[in-house]
N, C-alpha and C positions, 0 to 999 in steps of 0.2 A: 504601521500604516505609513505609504510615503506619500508625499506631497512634490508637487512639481511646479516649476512655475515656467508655462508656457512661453512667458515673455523674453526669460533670459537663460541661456547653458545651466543656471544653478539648480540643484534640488537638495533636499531637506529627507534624512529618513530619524522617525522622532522613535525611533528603536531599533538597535542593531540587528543585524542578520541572523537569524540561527544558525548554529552548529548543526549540521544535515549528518546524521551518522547512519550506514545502513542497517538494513535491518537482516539483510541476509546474514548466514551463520559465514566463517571465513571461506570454507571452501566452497561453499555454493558462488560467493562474491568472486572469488580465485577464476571460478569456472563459466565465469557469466564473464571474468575481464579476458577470456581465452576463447571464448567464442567472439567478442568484441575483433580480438586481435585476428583471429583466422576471415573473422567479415570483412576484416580491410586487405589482409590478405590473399581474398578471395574475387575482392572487386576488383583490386589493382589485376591480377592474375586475368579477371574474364577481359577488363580493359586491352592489357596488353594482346589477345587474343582477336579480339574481335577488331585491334589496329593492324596488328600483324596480318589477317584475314582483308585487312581492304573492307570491310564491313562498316559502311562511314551511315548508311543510311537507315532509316524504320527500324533500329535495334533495339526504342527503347525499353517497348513491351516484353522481344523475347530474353534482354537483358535483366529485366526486372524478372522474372520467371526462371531466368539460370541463377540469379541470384541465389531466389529463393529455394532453391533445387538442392544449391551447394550448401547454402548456410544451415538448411535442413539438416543435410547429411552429417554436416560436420558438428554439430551441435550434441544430434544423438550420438556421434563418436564420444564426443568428448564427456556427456556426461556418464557414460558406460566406464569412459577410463578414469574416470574421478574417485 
């Protein structure tokens, strides 16, 4: 439980933090931090596309949408090569 005290910067945890250990087996974990990496990837990648394109306006629905297009794609790539 933590406690906080509203009146000054300090707070108080009256039991340390857990140890968070996953629960994915290693390669499912491996292949979830490789999709992680092609998502960033892939946004830097649409970003520089749609700056390059002059495309400055109302992107952000159909960006959200290519997004999920590519991360889709790449996803089911990558668990097929797993």
């Amino acid at each position: 439980v933590a406690r906080y005290e509203l009146s000054g910067p300090t707070h108080q945890l009256e039991s340390p933090l857990p140890v968070v250990k996953s629960a994915l087996p290693e390669r499912e974990l491996m292949a979830s931090l490789d999709t992680n990496k092609v998502f960033a990837q892939t946004l830097h990648q649409i970003l520089e596309d749609y700056v390059r394109e002059g495309i400055h306006q109302c992107f952000s629905v159909s960006l959200g949408k290519d997004i999920e297009t590519r991360v889709a794609k790449t996803q089911s790539h990558i668990l097929h090569t797993v």
